[in-house]
C-alpha positions in Angstrom: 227.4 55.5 95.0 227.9 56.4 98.3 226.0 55.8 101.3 225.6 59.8 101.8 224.9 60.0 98.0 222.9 57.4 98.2 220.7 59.3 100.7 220.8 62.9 99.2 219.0 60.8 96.3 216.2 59.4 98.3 215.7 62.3 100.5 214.9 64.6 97.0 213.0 61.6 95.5 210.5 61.4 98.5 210.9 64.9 98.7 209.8 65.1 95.1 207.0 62.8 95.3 205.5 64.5 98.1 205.3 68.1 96.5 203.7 66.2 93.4 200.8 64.8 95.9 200.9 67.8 97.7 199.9 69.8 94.1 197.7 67.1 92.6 195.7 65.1 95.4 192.9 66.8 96.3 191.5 68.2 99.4 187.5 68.0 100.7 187.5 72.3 100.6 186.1 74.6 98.0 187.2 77.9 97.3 184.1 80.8 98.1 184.7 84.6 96.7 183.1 87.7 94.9 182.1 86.8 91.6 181.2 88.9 88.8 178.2 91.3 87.9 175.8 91.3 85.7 173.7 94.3 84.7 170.4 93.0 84.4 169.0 96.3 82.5 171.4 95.6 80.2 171.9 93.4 77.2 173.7 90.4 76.3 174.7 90.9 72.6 171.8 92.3 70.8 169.5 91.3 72.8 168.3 93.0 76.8 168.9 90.3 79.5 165.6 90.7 80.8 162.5 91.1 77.8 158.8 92.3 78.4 156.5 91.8 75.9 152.7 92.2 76.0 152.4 95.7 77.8 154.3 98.6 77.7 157.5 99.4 78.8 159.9 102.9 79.4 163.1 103.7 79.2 165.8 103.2 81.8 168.6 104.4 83.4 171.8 103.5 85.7 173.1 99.8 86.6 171.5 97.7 88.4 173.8 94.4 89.3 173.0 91.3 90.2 175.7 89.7 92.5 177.1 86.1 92.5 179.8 84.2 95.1 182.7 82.7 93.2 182.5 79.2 94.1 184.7 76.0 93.0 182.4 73.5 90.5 181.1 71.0 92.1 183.0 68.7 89.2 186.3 70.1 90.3 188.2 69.4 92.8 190.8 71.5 94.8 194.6 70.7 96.1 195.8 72.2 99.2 198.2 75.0 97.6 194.5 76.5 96.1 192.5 75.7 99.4 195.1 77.9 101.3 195.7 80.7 99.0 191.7 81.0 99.0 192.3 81.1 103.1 194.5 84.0 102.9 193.2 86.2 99.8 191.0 89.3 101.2 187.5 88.7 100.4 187.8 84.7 99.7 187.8 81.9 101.8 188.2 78.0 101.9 185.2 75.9 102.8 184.6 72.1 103.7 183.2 70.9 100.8 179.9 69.3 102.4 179.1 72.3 103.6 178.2 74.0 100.1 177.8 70.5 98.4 175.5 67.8 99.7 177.5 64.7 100.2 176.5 62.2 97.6 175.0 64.7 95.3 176.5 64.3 91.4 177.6 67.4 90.0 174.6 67.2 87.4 172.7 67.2 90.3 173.9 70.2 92.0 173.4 71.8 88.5 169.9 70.6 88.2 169.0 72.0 91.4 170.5 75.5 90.9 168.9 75.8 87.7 165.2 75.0 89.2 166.4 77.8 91.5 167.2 80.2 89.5 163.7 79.2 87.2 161.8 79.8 90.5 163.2 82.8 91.2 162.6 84.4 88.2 159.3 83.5 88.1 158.5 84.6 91.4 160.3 88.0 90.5 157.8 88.5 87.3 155.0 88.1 89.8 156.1 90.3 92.4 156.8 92.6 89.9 153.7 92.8 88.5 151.9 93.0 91.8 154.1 96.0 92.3 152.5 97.6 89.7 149.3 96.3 90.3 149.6 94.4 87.3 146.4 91.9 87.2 147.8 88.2 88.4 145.7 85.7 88.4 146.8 82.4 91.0 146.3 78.9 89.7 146.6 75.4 90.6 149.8 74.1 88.8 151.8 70.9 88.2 154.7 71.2 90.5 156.5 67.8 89.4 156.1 64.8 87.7 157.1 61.6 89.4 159.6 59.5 86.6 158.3 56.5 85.4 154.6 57.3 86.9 151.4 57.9 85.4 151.6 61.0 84.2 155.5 61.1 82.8 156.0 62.7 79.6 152.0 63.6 79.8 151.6 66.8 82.5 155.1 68.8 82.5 156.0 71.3 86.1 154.3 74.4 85.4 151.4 73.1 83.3 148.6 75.5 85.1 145.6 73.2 86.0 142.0 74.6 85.0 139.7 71.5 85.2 139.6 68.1 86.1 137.1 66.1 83.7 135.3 69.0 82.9 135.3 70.5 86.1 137.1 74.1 86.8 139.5 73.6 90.0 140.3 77.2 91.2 142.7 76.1 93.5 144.8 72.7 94.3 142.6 71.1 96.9 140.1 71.2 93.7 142.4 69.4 91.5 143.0 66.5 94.2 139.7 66.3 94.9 138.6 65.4 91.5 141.6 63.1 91.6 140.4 61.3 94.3 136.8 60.8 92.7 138.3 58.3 90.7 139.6 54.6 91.3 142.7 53.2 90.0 142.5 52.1 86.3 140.5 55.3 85.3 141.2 57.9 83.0 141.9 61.2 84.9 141.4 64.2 81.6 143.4 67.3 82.6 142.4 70.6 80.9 145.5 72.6 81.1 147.3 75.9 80.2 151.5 74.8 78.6 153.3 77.7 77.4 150.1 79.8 77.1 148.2 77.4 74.7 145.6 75.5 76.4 145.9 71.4 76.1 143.6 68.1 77.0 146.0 65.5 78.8 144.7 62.1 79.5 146.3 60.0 82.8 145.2 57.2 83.5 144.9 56.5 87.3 147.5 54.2 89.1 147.1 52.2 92.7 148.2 54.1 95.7 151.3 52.5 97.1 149.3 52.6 100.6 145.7 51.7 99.4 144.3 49.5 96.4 141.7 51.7 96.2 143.5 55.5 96.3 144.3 56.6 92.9 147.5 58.8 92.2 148.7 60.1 89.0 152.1 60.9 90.3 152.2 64.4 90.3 152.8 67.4 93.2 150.1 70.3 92.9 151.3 73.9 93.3 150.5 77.1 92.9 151.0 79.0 89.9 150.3 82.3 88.0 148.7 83.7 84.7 149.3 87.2 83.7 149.4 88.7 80.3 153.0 90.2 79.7 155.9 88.2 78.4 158.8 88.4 80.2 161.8 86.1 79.2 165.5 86.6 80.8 169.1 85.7 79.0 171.7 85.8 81.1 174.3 84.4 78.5 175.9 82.4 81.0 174.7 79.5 83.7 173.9 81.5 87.3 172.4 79.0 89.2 170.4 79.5 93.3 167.7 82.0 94.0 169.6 85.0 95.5 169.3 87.3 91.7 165.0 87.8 93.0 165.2 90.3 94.1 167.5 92.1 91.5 165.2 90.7 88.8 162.1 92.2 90.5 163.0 95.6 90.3 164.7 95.6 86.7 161.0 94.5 85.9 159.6 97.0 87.6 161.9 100.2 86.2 161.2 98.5 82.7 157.4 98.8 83.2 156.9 101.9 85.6 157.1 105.3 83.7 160.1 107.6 85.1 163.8 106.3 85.5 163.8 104.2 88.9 167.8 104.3 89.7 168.2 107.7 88.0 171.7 107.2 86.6 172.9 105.3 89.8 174.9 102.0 89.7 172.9 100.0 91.9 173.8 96.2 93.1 172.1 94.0 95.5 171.2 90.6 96.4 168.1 88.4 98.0 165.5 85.6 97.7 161.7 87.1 96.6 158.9 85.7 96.9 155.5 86.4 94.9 154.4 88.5 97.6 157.6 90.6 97.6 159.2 89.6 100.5 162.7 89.5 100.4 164.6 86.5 101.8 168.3 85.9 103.2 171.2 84.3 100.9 174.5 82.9 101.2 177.6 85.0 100.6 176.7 88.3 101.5 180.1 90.0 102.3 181.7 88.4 99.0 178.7 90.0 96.8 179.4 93.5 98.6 183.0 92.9 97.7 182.0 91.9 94.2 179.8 95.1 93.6 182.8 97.3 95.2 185.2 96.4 92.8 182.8 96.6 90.2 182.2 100.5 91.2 178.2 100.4 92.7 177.6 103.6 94.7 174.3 101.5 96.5 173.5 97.8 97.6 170.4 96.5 98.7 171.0 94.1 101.9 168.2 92.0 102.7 167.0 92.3 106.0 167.6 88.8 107.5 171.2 89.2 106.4 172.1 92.1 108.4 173.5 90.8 111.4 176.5 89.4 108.6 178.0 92.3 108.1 180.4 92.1 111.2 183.9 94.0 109.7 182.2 94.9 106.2 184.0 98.2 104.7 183.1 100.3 102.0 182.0 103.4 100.7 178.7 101.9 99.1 175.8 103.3 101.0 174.1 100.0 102.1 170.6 100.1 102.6 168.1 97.4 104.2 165.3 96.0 102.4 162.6 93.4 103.5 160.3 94.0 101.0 160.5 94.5 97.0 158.0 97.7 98.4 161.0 98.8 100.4 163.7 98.6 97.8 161.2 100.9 95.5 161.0 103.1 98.1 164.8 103.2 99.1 165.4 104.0 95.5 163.2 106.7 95.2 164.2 108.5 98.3 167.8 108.0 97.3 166.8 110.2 94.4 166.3 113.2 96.8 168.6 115.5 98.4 170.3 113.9 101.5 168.6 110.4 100.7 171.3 108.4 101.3 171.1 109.3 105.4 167.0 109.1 105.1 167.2 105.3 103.7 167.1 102.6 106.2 170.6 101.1 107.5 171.8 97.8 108.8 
């Protein structure tokens, strides 16, 4: 072999070697894009995505889409041929990793926590809702978590709504730590509490403070919850994790259990945190979910307030209207029902 041959060789060996690591090791970047919709007055087999029970309910009509961002697992891992194609596609981008994914979080983590989200905000949306329709919701001291390996493990479960401590009614959670705190460590604390609907007795038995000898704890968080009458349980089909559907969920609630069509025949997207009270919070993502709901043919989105000042270079034919409030996205809704709406609604 000779010495140019020789070369030629190495030169497409290393060459070879580093398109393989160029393909296969991977770089700290995920990818970030529109993602798909999901009709949430609409049904996933046989069955509607979002079910009221317990009160009645009218018909409905249009789309209205809940948007998601396209992002890369947090299992997966990208190589640098799919970070920069993400770079360049309109609509898509590629991120540093930490800044979508705590560093040192496992992937079941990340899961976890999207999934709480998601629970919360669906909860949250039922109340609003309700509120909206001046529904009667009652508040309620309520087992936020459960510390592992404490007390009160396997015993008192997040969302268990308090109503009395030993016998005596706690309206609200500086009741329920109160009668906590009556006790010393070694008693037993009796919980009177409201799972899944069905009241239940739950004995814990009082631990030692890690600060004081004499401070009992049962290892639990105290929040606040709710109690209403209606059912209302939601299928998605698929895993959508974060809190950014709230607002979505909130008003498919609300056209279920209204009289008169809410969207009247229009395909309607949007996006945004909610809270309880109605107000609508900022999210993540907001010019790949207009993209999303483009593609998918909406004529409206609903842009949360706080998110407005994101739409720098934003195009479409949607007419995109501002909402701070679940009150305002009613509103919005209904005036867009009405000759020349769409220039009476409020704008970004």
């Amino acid at each position: 072999m000779t010495r140019q041959t020789w070369t030629a060789f190495v030169s497409a060996l290393a060459f070879v070697v580093l398109a393989v690591l160029l393909v296969m090791v991977p770089v700290p970047f995920i990818t970030w894009g529109p993602g798909d919709t999901h009709d949430t007055l609409g049904d996933v087999g046989t069955e509607p995505i979002i079910k009221v029970q317990g009160m009645t309910t009218y018909p409905t009509s249009g789309r209205l889409d809940l948007t998601v961002v396209s992002v890369t697992p947090a299992d997966a891992r990208l190589s640098l041929p799919q970070a920069l194609v993400a770079y360049w596609l309109p609509h898509h981008d590629a991120l540093p990793r930490d800044a979508v994914y705590a560093p040192g979080k496992s992937a079941a983590e990340v899961q976890h926590e999207d999934a709480d989200l998601m629970e919360t905000a669906q909860d949250d949306a039922v109340v609003a809702a309700l509120r909206a329709d001046d529904q009667p919701v009652t508040e309620m001291p309520a087992i936020y978590s459960v510390t592992v390996g404490g007390p009160a493990h396997r015993l008192l479960l997040p969302g268990d709504l308090v109503t009395s401590v030993d016998g005596v009614p706690t309206p609200d959670q500086k009741a329920v730590s109160a009668q906590i705190r009556a006790h010393r460590p070694g008693d037993d604390v009796r919980f009177r509490v409201i799972r899944q609907r069905v009241p239940v007795t739950v004995t814990v038995r009082a631990a030692q403070s890690g600060t004081a000898d004499t401070i009992p704890v049962v290892g639990i968080t105290i929040g606040t919850g709710y109690r209403y009458t209606p059912q209302i349980s939601f299928d998605l089909g698929q895993e959508i994790g974060g809190p950014s559907a709230g607002l979505v969920f909130a008003l498919a609630i609300y056209d279920k259990i209204t009289d008169g069509p809410l969207l009247a025949g229009r395909h309607v997207a949007g996006t945004g945190s909610i809270t309880p009270d109605g107000e609508v919070g900022a999210i993540g993502g907001i010019q790949e979910k207009i993209a999303g709901a483009d593609s998918a043919g909406a004529d409206v989105f609903l842009v949360p307030a706080p998110n407005c000042g994101d739409l720098a270079g934003v195009r479409t034919t949607m007419t995109l209207v501002k909402v701070a409030t679940l009150e305002d996205a009613v509103a919005a809704l209904q005036t867009l029902a009405t000759p020349g709406g769409a220039d009476r609604v409020p704008h970004c």
